[in-house]
BALOBA-1460 file (C-alpha; in Angstrom, 3 decimals):
// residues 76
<rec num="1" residu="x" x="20.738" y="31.966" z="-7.672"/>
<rec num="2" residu="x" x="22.405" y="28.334" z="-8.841"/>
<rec num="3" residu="x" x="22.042" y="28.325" z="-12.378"/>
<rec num="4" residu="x" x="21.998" y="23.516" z="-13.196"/>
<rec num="5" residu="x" x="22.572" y="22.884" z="-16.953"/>
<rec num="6" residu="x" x="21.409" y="19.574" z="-17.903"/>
<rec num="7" residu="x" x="23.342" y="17.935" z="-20.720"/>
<rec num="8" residu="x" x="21.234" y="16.779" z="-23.678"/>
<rec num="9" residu="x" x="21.303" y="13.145" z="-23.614"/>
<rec num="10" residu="x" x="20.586" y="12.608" z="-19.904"/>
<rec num="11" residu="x" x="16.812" y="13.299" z="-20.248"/>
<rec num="12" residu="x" x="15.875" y="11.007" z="-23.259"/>
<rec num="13" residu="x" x="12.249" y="11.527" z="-23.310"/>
<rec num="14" residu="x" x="11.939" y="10.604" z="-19.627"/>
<rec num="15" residu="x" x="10.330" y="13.381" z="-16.616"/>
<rec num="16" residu="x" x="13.723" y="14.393" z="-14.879"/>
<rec num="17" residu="x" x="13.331" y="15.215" z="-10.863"/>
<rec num="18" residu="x" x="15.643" y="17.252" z="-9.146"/>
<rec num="19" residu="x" x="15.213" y="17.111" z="-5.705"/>
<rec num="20" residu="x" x="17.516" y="18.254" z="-2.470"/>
<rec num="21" residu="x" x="20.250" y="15.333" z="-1.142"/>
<rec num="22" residu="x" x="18.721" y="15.361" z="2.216"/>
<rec num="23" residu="x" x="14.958" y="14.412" z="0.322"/>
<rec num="24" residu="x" x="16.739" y="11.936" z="-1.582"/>
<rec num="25" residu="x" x="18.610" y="10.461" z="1.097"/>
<rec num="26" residu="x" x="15.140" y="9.702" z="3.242"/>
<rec num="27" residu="x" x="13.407" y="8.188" z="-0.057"/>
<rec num="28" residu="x" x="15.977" y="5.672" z="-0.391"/>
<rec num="29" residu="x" x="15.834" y="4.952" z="3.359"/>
<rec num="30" residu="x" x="12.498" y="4.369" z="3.441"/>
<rec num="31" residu="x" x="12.497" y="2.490" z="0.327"/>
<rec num="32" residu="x" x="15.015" y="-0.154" z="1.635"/>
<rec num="33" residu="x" x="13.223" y="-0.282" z="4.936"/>
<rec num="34" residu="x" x="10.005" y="-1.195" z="2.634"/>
<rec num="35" residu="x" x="11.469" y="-3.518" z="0.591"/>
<rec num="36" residu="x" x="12.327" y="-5.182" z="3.777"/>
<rec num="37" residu="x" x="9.475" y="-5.602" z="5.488"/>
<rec num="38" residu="x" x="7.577" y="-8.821" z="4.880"/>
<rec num="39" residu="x" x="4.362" y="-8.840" z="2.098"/>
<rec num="40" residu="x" x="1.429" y="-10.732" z="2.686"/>
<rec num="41" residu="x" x="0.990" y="-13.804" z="0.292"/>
<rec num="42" residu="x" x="-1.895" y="-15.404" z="1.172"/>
<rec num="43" residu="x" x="-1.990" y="-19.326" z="0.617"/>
<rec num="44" residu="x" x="-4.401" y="-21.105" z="-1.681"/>
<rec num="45" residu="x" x="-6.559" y="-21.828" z="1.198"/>
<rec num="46" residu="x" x="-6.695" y="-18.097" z="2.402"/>
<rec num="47" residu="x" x="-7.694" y="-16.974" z="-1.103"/>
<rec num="48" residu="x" x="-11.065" y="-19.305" z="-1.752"/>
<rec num="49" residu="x" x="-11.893" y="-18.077" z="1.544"/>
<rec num="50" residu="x" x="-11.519" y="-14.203" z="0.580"/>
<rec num="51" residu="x" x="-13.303" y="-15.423" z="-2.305"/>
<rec num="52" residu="x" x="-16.123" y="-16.570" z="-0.610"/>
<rec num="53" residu="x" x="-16.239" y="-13.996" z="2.215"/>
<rec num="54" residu="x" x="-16.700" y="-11.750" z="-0.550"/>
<rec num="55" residu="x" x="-19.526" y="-13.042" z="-2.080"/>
<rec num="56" residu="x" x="-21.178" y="-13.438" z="0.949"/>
<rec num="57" residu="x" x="-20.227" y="-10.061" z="1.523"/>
<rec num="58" residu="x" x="-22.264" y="-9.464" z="-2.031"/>
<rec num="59" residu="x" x="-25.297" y="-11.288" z="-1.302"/>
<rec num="60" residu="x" x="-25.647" y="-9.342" z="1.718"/>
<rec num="61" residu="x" x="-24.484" y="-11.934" z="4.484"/>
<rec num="62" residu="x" x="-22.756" y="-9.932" z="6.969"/>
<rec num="63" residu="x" x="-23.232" y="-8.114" z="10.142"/>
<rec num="64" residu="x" x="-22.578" y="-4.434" z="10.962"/>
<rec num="65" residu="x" x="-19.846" y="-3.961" z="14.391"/>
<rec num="66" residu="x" x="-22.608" y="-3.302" z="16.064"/>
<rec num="67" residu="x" x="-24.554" y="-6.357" z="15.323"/>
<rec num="68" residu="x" x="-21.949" y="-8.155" z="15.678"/>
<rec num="69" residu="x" x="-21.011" y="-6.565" z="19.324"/>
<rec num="70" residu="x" x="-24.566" y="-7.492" z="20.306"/>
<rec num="71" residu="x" x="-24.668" y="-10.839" z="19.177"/>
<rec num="72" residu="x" x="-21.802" y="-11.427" z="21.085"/>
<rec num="73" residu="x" x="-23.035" y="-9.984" z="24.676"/>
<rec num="74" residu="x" x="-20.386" y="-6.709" z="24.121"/>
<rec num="75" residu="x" x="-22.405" y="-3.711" z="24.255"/>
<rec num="76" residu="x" x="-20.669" y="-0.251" z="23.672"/>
């Protein structure tokens, strides 16, 4: 069995995580690959419409898929 000592100062009152190279390795791969990708900002505009979609949403104003599907001629 590997016996790891861990020297004193290194864990200063933070949770230490030991975890194989190879596991490591793919977390840091996918973690530049997600800080890559693009993130949704959504304009002004886009936002007061969420907003109101919601509260339309609240109020009860909205149709089920299948209301909608049959108010638009697509039956399923």
């Amino acid at each position: 069995m590997t016996t790891i000592t861990i020297p004193k100062g290194i864990n200063t009152g933070a949770e230490l995580v030991a975890v194989p190279r190879r596991n490591y390795n793919d977390f840091l791969a996918w973690q530049r690959k997600i800080k890559s990708a693009k993130i949704f900002e959504p304009t002004p505009k886009e936002k007061k419409e969420l907003a109101q979609a919601r509260k339309n949403f609240a109020a009860g104003k909205s149709l089920t898929i299948d209301e909608l599907g049959h108010a638009l001629g697509i039956e399923h």
